[in-house]
DRENTORKOL-3810 file (N, C-alpha, C; in nm, 4 decimals):
REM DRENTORKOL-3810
@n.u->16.0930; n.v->3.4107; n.w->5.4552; ca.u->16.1704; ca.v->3.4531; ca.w->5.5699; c.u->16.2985; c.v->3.5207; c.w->5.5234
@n.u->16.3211; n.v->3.6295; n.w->5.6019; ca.u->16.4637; ca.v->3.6980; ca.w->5.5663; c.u->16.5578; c.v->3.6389; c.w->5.6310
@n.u->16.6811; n.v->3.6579; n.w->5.5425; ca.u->16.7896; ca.v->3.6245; ca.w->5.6131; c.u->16.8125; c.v->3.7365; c.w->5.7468
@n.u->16.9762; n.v->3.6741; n.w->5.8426; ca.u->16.9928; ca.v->3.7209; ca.w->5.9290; c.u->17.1035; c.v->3.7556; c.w->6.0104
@n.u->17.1493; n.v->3.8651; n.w->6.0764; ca.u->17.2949; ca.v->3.8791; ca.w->6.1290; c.u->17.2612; c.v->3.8045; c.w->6.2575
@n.u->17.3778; n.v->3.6992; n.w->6.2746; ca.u->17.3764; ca.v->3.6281; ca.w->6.3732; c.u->17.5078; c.v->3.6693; c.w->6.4454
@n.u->17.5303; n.v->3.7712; n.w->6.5751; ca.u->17.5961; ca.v->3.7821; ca.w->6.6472; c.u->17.6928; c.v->3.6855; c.w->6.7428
@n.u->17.8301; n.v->3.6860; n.w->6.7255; ca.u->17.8675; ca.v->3.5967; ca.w->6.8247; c.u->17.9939; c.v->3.6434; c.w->6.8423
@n.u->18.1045; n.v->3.6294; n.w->6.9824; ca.u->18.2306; ca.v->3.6095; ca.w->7.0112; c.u->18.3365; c.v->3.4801; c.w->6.9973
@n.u->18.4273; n.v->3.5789; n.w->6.9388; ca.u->18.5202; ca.v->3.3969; ca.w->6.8378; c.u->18.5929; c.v->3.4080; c.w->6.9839
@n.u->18.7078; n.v->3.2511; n.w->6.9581; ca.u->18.7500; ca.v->3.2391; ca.w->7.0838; c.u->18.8954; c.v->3.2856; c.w->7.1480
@n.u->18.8840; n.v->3.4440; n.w->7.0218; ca.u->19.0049; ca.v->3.5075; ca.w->7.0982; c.u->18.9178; c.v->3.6863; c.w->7.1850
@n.u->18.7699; n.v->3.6516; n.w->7.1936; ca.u->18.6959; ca.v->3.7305; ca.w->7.2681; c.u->18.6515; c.v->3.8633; c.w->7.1706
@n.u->18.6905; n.v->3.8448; n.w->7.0341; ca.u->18.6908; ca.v->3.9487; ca.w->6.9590; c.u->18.4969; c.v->3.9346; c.w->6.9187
@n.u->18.3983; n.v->3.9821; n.w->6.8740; ca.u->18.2899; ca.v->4.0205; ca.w->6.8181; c.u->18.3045; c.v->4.0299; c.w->6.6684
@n.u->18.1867; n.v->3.9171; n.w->6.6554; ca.u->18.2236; ca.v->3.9271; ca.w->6.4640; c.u->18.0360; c.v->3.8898; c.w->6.4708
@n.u->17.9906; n.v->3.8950; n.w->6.3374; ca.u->17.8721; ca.v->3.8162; ca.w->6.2739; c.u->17.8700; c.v->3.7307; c.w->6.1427
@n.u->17.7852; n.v->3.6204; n.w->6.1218; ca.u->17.7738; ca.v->3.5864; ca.w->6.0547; c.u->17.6162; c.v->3.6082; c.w->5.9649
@n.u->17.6224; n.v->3.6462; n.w->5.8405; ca.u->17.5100; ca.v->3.6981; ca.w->5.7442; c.u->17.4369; c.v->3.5477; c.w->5.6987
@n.u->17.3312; n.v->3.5108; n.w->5.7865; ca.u->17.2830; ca.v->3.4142; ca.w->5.7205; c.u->17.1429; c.v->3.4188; c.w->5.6108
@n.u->17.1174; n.v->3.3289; n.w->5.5211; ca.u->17.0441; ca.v->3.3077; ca.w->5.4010; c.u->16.9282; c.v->3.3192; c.w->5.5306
@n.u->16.7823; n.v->3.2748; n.w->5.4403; ca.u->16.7140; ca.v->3.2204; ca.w->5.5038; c.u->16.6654; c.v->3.0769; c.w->5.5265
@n.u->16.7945; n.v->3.0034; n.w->5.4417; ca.u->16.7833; ca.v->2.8321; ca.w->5.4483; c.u->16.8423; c.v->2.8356; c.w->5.5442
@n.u->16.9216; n.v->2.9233; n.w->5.5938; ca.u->17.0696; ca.v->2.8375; ca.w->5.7161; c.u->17.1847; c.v->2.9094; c.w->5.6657
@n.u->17.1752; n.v->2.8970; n.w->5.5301; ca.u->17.3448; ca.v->2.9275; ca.w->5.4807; c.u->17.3873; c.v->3.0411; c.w->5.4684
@n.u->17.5573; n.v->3.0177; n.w->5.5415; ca.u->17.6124; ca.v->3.1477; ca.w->5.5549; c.u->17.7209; c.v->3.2176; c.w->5.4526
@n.u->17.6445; n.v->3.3471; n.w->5.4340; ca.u->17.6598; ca.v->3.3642; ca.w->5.3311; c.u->17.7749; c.v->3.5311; c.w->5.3066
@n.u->17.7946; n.v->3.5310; n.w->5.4476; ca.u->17.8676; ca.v->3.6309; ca.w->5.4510; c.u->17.9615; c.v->3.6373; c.w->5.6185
@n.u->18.0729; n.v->3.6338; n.w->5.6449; ca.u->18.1308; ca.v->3.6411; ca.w->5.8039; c.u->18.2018; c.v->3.7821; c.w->5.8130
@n.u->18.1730; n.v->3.8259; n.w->5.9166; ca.u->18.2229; ca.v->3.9612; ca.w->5.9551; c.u->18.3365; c.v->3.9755; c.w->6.0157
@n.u->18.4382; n.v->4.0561; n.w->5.9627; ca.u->18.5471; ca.v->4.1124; ca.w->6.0229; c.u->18.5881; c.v->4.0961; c.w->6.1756
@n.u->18.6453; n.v->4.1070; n.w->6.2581; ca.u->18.6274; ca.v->4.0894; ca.w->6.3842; c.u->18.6847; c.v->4.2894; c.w->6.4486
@n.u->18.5711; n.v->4.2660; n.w->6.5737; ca.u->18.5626; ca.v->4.3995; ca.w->6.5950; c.u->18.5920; c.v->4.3589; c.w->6.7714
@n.u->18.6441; n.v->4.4779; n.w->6.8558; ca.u->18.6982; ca.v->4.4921; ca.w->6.9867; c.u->18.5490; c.v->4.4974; c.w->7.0314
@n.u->18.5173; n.v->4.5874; n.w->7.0302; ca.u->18.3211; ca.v->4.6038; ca.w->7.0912; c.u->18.2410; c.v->4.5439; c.w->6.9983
@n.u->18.0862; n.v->4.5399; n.w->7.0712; ca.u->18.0110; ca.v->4.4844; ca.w->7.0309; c.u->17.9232; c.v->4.6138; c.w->6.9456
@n.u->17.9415; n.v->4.7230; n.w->7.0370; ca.u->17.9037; ca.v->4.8598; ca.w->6.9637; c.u->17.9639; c.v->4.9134; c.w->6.7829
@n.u->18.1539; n.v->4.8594; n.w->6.7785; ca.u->18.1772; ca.v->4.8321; ca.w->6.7108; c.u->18.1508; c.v->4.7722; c.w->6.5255
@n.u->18.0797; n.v->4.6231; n.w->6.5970; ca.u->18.0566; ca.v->4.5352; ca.w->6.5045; c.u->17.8819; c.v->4.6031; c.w->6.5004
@n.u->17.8312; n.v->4.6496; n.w->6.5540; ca.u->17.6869; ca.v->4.7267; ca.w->6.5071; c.u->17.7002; c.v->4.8078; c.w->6.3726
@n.u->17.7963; n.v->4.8870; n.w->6.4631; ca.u->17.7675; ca.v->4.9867; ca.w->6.3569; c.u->17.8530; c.v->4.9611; c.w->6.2140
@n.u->17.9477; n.v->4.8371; n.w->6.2077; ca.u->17.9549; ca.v->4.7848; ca.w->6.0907; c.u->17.8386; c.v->4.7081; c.w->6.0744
@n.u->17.7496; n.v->4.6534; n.w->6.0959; ca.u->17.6625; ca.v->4.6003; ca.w->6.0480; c.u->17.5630; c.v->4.6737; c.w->5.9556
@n.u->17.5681; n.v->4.8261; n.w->6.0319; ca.u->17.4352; ca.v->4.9324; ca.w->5.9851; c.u->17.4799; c.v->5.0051; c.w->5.9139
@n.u->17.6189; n.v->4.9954; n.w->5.8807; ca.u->17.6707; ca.v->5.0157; ca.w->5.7329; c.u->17.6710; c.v->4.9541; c.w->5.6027
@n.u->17.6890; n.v->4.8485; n.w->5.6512; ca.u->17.6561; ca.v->4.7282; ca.w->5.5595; c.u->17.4987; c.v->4.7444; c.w->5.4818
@n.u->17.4166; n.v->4.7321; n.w->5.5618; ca.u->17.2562; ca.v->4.7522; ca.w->5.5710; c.u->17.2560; c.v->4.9074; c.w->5.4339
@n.u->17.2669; n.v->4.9927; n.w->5.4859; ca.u->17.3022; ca.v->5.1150; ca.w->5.4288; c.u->17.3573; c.v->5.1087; c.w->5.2659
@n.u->17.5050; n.v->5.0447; n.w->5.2634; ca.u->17.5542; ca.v->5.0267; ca.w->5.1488; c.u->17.4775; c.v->4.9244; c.w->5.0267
@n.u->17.4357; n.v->4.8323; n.w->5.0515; ca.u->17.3983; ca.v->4.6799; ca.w->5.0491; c.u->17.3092; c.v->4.7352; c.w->4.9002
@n.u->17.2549; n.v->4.8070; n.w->4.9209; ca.u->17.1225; ca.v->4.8341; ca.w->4.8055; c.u->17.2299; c.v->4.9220; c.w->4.7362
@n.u->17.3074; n.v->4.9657; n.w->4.6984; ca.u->17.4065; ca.v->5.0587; ca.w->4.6179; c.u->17.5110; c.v->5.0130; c.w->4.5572
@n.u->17.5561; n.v->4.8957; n.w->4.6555; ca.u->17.6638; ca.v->4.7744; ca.w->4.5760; c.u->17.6758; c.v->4.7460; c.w->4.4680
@n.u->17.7610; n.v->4.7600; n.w->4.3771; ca.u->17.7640; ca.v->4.7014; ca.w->4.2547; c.u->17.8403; c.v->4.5366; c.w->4.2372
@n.u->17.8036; n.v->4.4943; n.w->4.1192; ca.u->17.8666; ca.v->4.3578; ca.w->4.0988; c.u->17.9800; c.v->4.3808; c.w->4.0080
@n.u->18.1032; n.v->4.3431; n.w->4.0334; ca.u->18.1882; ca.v->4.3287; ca.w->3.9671; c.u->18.2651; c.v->4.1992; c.w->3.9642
@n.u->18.3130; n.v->4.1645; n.w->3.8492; ca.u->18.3762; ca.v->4.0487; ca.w->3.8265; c.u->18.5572; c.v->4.0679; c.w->3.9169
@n.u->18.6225; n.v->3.9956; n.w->3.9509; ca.u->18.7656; ca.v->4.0220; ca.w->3.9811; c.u->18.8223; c.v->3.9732; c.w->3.8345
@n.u->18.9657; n.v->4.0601; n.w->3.8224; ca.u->19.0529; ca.v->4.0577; ca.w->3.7478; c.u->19.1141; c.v->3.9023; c.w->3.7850
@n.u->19.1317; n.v->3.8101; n.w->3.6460; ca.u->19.2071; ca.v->3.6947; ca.w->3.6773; c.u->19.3581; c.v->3.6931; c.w->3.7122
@n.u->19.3843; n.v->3.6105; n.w->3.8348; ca.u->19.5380; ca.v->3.6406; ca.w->3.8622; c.u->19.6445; c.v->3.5345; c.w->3.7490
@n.u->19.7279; n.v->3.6245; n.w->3.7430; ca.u->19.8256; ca.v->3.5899; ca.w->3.7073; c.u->19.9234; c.v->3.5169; c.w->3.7309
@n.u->19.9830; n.v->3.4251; n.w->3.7302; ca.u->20.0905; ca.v->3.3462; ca.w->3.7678; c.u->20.1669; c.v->3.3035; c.w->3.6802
END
């Protein structure tokens, strides 16, 4: 089973998703968007980019 964008409104009415595994686990939360049209078409960007992504390590911070 594939994972899945699970659509929902947080409780300041804004549109976000959450990227779930196909155990359950979430494995990615989305930005929050004004429309729901919005948070689509970040989604079908995502979709788009996703196979082109590279892995990079982050630089360790400093303190």
């Amino acid at each position: 089973m594939a994972g899945k964008f699970e659509l929902y409104t947080d409780e300041s009415g804004m549109h976000r998703f959450r990227l779930k595994a196909s155990n359950g686990a979430v494995v990615v939360v989305g930005d929050a968007h004004e429309t729901k049209e919005q948070l689509l078409k970040n989604i079908e960007s995502l979709r788009k980019l996703a196979p082109y992504a590279e892995v990079r390590e982050a630089a360790a911070a400093q303190g």
